[in-house]
DOFI-773073 format. One record per atom (N, C-alpha, C): x, y, z; residue number from 0. Coordinates in steps of 0.2 Angstrom, whole numbers, plus 5000, padded with zeros to 4 digits. Example, Ala and Ser with C-alpha at 12.3 -4.5 7.8 and 13.67 -1.06 7.14 Angstrom:
2
+------+------+------+-----+
!   c1 !   c2 !   c3 ! num !
+------+------+------+-----+
! 5066 ! 4972 ! 5039 !   0 !
! 5062 ! 4978 ! 5039 !   0 !
! 5066 ! 4984 ! 5039 !   0 !
! 5064 ! 4989 ! 5035 !   1 !
! 5068 ! 4995 ! 5036 !   1 !
! 5064 ! 5000 ! 5039 !   1 !
+------+------+------+-----+
//
This chain:
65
+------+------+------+-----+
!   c1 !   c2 !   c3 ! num !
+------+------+------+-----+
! 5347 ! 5520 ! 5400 !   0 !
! 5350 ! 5527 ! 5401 !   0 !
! 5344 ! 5532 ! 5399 !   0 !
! 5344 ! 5536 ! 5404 !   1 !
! 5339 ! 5541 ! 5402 !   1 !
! 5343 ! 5547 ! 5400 !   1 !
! 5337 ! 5551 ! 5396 !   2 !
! 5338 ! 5557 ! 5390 !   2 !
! 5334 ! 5563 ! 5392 !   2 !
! 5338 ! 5567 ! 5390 !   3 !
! 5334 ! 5575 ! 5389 !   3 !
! 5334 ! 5577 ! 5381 !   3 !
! 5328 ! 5581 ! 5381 !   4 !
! 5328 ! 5583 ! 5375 !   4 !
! 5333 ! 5592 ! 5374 !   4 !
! 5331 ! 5595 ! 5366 !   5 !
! 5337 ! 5598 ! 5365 !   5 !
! 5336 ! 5606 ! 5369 !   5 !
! 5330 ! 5606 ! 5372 !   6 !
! 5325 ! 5612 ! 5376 !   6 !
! 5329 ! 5610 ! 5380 !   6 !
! 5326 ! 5606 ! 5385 !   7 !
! 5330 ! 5604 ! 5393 !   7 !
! 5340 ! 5607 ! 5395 !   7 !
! 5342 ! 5603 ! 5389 !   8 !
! 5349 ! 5604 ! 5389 !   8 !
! 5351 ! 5612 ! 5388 !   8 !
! 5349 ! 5614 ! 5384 !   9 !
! 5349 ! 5621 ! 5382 !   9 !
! 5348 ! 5626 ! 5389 !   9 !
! 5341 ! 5622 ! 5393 !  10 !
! 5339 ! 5627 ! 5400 !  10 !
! 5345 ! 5627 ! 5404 !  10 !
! 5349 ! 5619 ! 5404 !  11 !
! 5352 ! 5617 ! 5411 !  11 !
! 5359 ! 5618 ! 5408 !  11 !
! 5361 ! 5621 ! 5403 !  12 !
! 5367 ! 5625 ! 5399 !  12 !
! 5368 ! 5630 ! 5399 !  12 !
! 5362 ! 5634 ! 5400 !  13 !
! 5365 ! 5642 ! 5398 !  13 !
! 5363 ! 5643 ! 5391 !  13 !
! 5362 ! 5639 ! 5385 !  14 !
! 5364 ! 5641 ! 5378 !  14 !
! 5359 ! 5639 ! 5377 !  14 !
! 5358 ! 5641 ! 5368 !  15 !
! 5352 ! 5644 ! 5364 !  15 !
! 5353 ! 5635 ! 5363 !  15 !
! 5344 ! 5634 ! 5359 !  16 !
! 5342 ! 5627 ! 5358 !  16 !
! 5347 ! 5627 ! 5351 !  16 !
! 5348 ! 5630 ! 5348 !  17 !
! 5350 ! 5631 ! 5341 !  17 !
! 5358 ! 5626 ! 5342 !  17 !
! 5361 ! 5631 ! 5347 !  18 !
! 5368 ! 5629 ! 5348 !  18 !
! 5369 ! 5621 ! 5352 !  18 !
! 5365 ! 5621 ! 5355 !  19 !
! 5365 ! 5614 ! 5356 !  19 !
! 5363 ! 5608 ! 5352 !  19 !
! 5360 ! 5609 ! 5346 !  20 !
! 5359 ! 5606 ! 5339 !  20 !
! 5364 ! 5607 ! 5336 !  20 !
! 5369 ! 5613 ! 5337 !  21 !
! 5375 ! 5614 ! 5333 !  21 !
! 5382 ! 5607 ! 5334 !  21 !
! 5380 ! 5605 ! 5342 !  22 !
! 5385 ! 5602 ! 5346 !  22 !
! 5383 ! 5597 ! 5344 !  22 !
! 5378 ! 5594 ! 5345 !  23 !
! 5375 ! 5588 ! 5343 !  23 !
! 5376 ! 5586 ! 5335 !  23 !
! 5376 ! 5589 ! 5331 !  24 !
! 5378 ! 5588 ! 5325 !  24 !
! 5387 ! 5588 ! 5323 !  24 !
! 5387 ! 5592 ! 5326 !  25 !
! 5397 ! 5592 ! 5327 !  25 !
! 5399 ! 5586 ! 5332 !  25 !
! 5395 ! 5582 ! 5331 !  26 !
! 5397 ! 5576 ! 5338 !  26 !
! 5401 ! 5578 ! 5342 !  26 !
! 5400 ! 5584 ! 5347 !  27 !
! 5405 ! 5587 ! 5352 !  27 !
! 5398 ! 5583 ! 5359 !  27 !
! 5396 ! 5581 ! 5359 !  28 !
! 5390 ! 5579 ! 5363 !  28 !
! 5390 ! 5570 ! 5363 !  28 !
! 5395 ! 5567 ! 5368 !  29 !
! 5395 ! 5560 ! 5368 !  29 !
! 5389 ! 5557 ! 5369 !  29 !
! 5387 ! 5551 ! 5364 !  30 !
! 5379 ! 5547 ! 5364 !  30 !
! 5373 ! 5549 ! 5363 !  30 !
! 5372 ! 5555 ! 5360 !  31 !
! 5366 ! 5556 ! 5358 !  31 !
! 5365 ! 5552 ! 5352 !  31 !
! 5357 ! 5554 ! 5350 !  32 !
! 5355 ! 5547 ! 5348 !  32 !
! 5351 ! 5554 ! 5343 !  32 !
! 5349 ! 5552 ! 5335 !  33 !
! 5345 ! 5556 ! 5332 !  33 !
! 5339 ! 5552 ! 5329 !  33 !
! 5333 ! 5556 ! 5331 !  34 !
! 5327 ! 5553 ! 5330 !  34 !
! 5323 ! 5557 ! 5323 !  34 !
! 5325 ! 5556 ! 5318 !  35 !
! 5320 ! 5560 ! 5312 !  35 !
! 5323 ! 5569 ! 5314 !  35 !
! 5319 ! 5575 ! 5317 !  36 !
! 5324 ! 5579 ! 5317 !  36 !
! 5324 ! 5581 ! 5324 !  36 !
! 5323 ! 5577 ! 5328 !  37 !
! 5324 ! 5578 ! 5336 !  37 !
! 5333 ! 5573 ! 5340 !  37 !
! 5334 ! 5578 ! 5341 !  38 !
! 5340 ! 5574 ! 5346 !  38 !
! 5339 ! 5573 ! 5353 !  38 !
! 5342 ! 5565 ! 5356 !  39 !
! 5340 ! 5563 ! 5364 !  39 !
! 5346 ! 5562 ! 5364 !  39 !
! 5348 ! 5569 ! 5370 !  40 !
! 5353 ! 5570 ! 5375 !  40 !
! 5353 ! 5564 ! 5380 !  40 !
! 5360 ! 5561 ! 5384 !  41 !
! 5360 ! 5558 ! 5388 !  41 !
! 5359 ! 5563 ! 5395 !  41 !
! 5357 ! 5560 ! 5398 !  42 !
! 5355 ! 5567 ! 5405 !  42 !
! 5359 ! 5566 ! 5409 !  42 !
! 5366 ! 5561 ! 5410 !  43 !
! 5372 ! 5565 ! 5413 !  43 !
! 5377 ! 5566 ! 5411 !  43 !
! 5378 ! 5568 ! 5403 !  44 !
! 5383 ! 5573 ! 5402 !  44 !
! 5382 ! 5579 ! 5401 !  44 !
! 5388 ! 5582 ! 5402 !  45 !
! 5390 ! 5589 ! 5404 !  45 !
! 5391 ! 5590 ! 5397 !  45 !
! 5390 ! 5599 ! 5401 !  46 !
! 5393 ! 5601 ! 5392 !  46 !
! 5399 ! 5602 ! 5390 !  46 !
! 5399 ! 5603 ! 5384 !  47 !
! 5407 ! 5602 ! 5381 !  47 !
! 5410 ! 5608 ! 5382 !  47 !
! 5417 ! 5609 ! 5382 !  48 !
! 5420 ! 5613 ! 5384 !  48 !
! 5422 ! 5620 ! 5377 !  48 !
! 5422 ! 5626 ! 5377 !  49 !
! 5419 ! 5631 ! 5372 !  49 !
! 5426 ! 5630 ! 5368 !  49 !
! 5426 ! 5630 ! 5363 !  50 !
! 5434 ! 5630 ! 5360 !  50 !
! 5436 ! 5637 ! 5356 !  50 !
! 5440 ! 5639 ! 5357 !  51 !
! 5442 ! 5646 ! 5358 !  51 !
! 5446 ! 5648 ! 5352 !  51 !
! 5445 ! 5650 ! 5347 !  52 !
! 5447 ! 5651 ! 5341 !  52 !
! 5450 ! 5659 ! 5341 !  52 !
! 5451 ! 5665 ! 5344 !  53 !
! 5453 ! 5671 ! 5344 !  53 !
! 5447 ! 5676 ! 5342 !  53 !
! 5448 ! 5684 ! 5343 !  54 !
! 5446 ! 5689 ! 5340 !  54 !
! 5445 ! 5687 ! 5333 !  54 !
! 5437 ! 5689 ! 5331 !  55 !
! 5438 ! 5689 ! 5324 !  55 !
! 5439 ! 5697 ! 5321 !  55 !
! 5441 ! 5698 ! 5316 !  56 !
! 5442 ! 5704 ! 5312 !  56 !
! 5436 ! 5711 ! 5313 !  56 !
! 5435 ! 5715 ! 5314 !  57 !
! 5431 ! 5719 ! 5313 !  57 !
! 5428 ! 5720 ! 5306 !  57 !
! 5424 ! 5719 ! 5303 !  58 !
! 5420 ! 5721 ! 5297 !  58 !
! 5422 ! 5728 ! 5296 !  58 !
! 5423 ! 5730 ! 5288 !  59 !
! 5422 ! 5738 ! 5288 !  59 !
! 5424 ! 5744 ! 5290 !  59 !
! 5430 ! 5741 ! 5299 !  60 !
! 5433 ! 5747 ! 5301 !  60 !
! 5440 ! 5744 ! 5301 !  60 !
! 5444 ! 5754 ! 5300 !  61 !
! 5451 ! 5753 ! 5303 !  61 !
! 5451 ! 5752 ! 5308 !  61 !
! 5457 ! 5747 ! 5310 !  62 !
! 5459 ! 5747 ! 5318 !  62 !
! 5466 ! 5751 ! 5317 !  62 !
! 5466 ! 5754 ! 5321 !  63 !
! 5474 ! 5757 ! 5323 !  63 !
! 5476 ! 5755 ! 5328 !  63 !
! 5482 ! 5753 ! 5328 !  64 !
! 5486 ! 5749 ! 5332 !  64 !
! 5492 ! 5753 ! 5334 !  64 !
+------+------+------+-----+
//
């Protein structure tokens, strides 16, 4: 099986390397493998699908509704 690292997947994602370490650590990323503090992506899985939690709250302002 060949691997990409967490740069590569982030290019061919659209997202920050951060949140792909984010994925990678929430095991929302099926078979990566962790090497000391580098993660090896498998190179044909897709990405996970966003999961959708709602609007969060504004900080500090009234909303009038």
């Amino acid at each position: 099986m060949d691997y990409i690292s967490v740069k590569e997947a982030a290019e061919r994602w659209g997202i920050s390397e951060r949140w792909v370490q984010k994925l990678c650590e929430e095991g929302r990323i099926t078979d990566v493998i962790r090497f000391g503090h580098s993660w090896a992506i498998p190179k044909d899985v897709n990405r996970p699908p966003k999961l959708k939690t709602g609007k969060r709250p504004t900080k500090g302002k009234e909303v009038n509704t």
